[in-house]
C-alpha positions in Angstrom: 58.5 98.2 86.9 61.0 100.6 87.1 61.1 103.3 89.6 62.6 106.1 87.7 61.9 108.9 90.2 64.5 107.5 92.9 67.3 107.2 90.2 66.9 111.0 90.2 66.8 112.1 93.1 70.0 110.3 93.6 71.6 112.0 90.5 70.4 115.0 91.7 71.9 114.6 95.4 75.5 113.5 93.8 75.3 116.7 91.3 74.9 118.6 94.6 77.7 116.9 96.0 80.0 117.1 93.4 79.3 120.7 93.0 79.9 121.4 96.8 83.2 119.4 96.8 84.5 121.3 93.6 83.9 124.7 95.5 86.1 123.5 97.9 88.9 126.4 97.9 92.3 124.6 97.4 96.1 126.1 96.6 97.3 124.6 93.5 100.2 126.9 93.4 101.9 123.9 95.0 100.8 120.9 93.7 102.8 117.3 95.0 103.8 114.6 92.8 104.1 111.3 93.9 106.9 110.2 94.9 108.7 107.1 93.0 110.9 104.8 94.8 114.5 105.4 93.1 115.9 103.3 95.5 114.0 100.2 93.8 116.8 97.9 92.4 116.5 97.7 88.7 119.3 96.6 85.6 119.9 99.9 84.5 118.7 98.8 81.5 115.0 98.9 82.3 115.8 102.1 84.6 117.2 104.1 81.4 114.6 103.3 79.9 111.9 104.1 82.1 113.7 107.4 82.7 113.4 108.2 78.9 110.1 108.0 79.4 109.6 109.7 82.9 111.6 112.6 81.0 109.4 112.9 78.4 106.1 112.8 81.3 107.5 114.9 84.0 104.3 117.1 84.3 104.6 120.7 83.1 105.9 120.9 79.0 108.7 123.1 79.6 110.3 120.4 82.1 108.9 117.9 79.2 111.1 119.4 76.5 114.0 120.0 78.5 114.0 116.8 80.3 113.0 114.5 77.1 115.8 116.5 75.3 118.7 116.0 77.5 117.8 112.4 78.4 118.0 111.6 74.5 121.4 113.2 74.4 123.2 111.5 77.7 121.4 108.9 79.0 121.8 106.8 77.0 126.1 107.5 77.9 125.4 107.5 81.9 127.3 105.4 84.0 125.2 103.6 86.3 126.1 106.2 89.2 125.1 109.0 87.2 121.9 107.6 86.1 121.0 107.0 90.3 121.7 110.9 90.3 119.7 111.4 87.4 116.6 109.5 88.8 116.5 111.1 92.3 116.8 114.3 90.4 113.7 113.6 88.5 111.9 111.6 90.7 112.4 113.4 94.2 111.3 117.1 94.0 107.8 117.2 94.9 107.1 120.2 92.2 107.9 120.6 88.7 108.4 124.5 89.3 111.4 123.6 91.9 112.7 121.5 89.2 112.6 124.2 86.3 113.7 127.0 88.7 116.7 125.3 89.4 117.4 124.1 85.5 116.9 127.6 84.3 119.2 128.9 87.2 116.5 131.0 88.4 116.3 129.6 92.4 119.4 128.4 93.8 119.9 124.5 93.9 119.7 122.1 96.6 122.6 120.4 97.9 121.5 116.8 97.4 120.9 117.9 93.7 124.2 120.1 92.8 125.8 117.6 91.3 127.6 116.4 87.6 123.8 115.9 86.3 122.4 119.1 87.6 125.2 120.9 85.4 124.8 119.2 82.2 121.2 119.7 82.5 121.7 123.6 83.0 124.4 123.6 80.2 121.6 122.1 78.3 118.9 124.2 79.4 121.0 127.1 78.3 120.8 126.2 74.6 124.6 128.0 73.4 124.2 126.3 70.4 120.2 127.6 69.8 119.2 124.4 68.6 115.6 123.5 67.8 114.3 121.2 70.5 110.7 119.2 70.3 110.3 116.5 71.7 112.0 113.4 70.7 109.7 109.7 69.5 109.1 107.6 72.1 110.5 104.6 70.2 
């Protein structure tokens, strides 16, 4: 026979829990994303093409659009040192609002990321030419 009585209480306990862990007060001003190893040797084949998609998935939607954007129109044209620059740019800062401040020129940017990629991508961020951008197909 089934004891239906201790199933409860145990579902009761774990909604208790799950409410007490979820009051927890937590900062998510700042939230970290994990870091991917860029170092990782890869034909830069495979790694253009996972950066197309890490573009496209950054996080927030504004770094989405931009990111997606800009990869479809250079990546692809990237030498292979330019595309290690491009990688540890969108693979190393810890938080997409970093990232945006310094595409939008809005927070000054870091040293290891001023580079030749870091200026096309503010060129493109900048829109002179006021194109439409949305997102481009994933295939």
């Amino acid at each position: 026979m089934l004891r239906v009585r201790p199933i409860l209480n145990l579902l009761h306990n774990l909604k208790n829990v799950a409410f007490l862990t979820s009051s927890v007060d937590m900062d998510t001003t700042y939230m970290e994303i994990p870091m991917y190893n860029v170092e990782k040797a890869q034909p830069l084949e495979i790694r253009k093409a996972r950066l197309h998609y890490q573009s496209r998935k950054r996080g927030m939607l504004e770094n989405d659009l931009l990111l997606s954007t800009f990869a479809k129109k250079h990546l692809d044209n990237f030498t292979e040192e330019q595309t290690m620059m491009y990688d540890r740019l969108i693979n190393s800062p810890s938080n997409d609002w970093d990232l945006f401040h310094w595409i939008v020129e809005k927070m000054p940017t870091p040293k290891e990321f001023d580079n030749e990629i870091m200026d096309l991508l503010k060129k493109h961020a900048r829109n002179e030419d006021k194109e439409s951008l949305r997102q481009p197909d994933l295939f």
